[in-house]
MARDOZA-173624 format. One record per residue (C-alpha): residue number from 1; chain; y, x, z. Coordinates in steps of 0.001 Angstrom, whole numbers, plus 524288, in hexadecimal, padded with zeros to 5 digits. Example, Ala and Ser with C-alpha at 12.3 -4.5 7.8 and 13.67 -1.06 7.14 Angstrom:
2
+-----+--------+-------+-------+-------+
| num | cadena |    yy |    xx |    zz |
+-----+--------+-------+-------+-------+
|   1 |      A | 7EE6C | 8300C | 81E78 |
|   2 |      A | 7FBDC | 83566 | 81BE4 |
+-----+--------+-------+-------+-------+
//
This chain:
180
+-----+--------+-------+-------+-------+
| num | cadena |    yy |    xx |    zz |
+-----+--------+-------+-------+-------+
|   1 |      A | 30442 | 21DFB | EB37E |
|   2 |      A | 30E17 | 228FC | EAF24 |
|   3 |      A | 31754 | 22BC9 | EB7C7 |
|   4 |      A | 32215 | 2363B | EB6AA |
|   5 |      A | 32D65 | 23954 | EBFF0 |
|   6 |      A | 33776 | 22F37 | EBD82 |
|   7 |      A | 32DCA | 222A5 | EBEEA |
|   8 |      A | 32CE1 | 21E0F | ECCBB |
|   9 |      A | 320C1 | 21BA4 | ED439 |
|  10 |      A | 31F6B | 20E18 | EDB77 |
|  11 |      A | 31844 | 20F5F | EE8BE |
|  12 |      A | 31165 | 2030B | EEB4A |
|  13 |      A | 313BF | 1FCED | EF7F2 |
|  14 |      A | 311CD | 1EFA0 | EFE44 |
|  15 |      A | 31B78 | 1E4CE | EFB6D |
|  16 |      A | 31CCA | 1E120 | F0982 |
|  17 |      A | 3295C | 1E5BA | F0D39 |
|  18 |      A | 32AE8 | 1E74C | F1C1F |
|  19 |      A | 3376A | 1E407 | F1B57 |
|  20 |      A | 3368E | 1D689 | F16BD |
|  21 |      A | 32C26 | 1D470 | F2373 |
|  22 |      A | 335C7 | 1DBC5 | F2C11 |
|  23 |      A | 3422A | 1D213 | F2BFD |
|  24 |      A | 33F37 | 1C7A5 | F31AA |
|  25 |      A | 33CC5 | 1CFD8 | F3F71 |
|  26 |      A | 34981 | 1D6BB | F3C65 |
|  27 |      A | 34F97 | 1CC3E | F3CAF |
|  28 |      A | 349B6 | 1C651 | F464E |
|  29 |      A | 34D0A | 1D321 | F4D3E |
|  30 |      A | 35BC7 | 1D398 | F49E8 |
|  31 |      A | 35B90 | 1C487 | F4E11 |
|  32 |      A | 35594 | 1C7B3 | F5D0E |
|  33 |      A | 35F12 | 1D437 | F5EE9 |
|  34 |      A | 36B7A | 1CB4A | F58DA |
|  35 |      A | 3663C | 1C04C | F6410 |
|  36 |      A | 3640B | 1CB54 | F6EDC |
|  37 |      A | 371B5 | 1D2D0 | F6B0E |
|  38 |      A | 37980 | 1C3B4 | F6C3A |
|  39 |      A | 3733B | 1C113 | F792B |
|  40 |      A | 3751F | 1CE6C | F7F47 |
|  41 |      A | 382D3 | 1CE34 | F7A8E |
|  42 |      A | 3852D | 1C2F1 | F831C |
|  43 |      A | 38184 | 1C90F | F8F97 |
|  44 |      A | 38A09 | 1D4EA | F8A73 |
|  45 |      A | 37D68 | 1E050 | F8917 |
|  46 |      A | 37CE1 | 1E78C | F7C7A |
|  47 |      A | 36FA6 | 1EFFE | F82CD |
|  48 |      A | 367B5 | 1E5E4 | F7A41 |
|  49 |      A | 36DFA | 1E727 | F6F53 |
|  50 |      A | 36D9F | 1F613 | F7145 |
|  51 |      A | 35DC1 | 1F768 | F7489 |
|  52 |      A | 35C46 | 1ED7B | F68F0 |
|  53 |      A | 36380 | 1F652 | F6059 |
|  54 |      A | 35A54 | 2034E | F649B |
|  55 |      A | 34F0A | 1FC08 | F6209 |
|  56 |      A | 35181 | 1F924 | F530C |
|  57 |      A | 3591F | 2051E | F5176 |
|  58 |      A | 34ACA | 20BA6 | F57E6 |
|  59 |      A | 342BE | 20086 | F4ED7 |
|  60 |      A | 3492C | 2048D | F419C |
|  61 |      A | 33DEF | 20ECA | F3C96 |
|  62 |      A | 3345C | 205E1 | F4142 |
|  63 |      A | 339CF | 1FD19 | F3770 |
|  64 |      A | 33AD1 | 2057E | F2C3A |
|  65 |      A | 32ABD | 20731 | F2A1B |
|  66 |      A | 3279A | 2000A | F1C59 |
|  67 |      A | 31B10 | 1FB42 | F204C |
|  68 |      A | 317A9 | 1FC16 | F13AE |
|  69 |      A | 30A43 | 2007F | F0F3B |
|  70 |      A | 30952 | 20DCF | F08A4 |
|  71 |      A | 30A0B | 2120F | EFA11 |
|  72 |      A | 2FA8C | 21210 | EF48D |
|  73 |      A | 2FBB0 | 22191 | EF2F0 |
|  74 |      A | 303AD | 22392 | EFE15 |
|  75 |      A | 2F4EE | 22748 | F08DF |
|  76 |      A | 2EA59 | 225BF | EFD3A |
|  77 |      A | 2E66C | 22FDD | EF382 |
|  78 |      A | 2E78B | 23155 | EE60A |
|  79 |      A | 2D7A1 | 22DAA | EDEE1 |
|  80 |      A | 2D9A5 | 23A38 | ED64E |
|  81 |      A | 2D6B5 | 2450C | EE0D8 |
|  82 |      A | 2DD92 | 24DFB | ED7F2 |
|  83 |      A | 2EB53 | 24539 | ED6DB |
|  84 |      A | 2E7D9 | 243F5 | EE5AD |
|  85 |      A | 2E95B | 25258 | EE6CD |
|  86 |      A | 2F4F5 | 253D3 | EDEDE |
|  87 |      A | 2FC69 | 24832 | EE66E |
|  88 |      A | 2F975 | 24F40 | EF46E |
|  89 |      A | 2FCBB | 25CDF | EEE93 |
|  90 |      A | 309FF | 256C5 | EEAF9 |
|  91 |      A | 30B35 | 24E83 | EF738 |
|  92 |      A | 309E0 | 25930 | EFFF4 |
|  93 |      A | 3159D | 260BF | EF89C |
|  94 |      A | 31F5D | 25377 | EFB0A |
|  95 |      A | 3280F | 252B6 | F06A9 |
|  96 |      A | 32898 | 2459B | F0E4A |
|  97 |      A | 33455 | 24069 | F0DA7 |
|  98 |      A | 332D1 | 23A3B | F1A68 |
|  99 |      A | 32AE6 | 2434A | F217C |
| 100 |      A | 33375 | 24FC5 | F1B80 |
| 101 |      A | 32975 | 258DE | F221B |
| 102 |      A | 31D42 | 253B5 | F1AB3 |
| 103 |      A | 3194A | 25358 | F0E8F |
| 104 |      A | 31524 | 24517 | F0999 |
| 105 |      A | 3065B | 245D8 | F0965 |
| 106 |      A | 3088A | 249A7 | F1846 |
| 107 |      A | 311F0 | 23F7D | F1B74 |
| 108 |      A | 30F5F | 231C2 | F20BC |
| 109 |      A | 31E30 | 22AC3 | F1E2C |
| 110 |      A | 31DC0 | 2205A | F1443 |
| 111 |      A | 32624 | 22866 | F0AB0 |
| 112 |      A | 31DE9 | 233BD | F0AAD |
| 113 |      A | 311A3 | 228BC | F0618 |
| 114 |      A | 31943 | 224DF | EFBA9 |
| 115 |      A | 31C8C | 230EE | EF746 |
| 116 |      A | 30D55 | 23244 | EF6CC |
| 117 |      A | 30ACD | 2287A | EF010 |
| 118 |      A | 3152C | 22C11 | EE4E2 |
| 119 |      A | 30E77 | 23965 | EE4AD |
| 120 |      A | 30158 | 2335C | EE234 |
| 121 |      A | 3041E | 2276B | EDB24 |
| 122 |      A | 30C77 | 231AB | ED00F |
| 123 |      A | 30068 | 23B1A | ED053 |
| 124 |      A | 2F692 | 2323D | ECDB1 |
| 125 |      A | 2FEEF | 22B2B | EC327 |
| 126 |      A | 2FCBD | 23AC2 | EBC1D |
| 127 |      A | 309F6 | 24034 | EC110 |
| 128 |      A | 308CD | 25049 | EC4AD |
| 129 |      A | 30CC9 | 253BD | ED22A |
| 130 |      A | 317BC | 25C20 | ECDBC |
| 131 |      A | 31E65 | 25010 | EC645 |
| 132 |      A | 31CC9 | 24590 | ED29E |
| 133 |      A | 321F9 | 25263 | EDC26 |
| 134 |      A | 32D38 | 251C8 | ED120 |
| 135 |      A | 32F6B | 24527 | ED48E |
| 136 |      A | 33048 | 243C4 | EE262 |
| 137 |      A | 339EB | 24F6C | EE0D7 |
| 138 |      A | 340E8 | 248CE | ED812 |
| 139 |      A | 3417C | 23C58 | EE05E |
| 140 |      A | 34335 | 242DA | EEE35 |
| 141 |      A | 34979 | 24F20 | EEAC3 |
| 142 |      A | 34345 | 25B59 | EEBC8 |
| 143 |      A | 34065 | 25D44 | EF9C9 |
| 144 |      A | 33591 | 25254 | EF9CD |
| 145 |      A | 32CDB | 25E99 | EF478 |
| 146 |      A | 32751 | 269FB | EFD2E |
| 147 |      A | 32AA2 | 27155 | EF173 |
| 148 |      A | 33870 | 27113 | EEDA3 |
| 149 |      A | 33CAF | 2768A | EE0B4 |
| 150 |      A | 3432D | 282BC | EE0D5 |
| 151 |      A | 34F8E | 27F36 | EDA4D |
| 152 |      A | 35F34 | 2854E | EDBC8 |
| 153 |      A | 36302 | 27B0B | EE586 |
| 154 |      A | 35667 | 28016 | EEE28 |
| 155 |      A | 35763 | 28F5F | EED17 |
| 156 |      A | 35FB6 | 29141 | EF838 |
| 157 |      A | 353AC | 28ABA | F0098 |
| 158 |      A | 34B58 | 29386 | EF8A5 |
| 159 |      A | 35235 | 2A073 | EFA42 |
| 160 |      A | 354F4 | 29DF2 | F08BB |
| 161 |      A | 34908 | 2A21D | F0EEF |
| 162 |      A | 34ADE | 2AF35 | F08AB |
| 163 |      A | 35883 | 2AF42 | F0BD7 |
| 164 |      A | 355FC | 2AF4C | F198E |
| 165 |      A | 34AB8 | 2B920 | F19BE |
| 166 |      A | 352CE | 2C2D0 | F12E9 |
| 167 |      A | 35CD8 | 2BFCA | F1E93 |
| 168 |      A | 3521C | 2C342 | F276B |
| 169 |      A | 34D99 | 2CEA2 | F21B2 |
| 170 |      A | 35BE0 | 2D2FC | F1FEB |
| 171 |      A | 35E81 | 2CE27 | F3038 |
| 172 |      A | 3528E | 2D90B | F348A |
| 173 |      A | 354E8 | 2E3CF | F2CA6 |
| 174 |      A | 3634E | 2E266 | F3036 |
| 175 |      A | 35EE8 | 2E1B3 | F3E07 |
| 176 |      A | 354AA | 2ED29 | F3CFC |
| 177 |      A | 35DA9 | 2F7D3 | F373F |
| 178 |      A | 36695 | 2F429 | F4289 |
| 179 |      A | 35DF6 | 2F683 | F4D33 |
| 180 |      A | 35A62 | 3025B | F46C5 |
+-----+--------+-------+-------+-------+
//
């Protein structure tokens, strides 16, 4: 299987959606706060309606988990040991785009898996690390990599470092020929 940068990879995943099992207690839900809401409004207390309201507002992320079962290359290795090798030497070089502070062979959120398993699946279809790194740049912009490119829109990060050392430097010798 050939794969260059413009075809997409499919990650397998289960076709149990969580969201298909998951309506019938919403609604359920939405039906018991409606029924609780109409017969608090009788007695005239909206604190109900208000401690109701906290606890979905405080229940959303607990919703928002897929449940769904991870890519096949997302926690497995490659068979080749040396595509294996190649895939972590390239996964520890991507940023997490969850995480932000990780790289994606480090990260546990379900985006950073199937960003693994894109990374491995591509490798062991023949791809070189360099064109699947090309790839994710290309898809999430270039600071998904640890190593941006050096480009016109970037040298002003690039010079700025020396910028401010040459400050410094400028700062203390400024400051020692006036003491002397």
């Amino acid at each position: 299987m050939n794969l260059n940068p413009t075809t997409s990879v499919r990650v397998e995943r289960s076709q149990d959606t969580p969201s298909s099992a998951d309506i019938p207690r919403l609604h359920q839900l939405v039906k018991f706060i409606l029924s609780v809401r109409r017969r608090r409004r009788s007695k005239g207390s909206g604190r109900t309606v208000l401690v109701v309201s906290a606890f979905l507002l405080l229940a959303t992320p607990a919703l928002a988990d897929s449940h769904l079962p991870a890519a096949r290359w997302a926690n497995s290795q490659l068979p080749d040991a040396r595509q294996e090798a190649a895939a972590r030497a390239l996964m520890e070089e991507i940023r997490c785009l969850v995480c932000q502070g990780q790289s994606i062979a480090d990260s546990d959120a379900e985006l950073a898996g199937d960003m693994r398993a894109v990374v491995r699946t591509r490798i062991a279809a023949g791809e070189r690390p360099e064109a699947v790194r090309g790839w994710l740049v290309e898809r999430y912009g270039a600071w998904v990599s640890y190593r941006p490119p050096v480009e016109p829109l970037s040298w002003p990060l690039w010079a700025a470092p020396l910028a401010l050392l040459g400050l410094a430097a400028w700062l203390v010798r400024k400051r020692l020929v006036r003491r002397r």
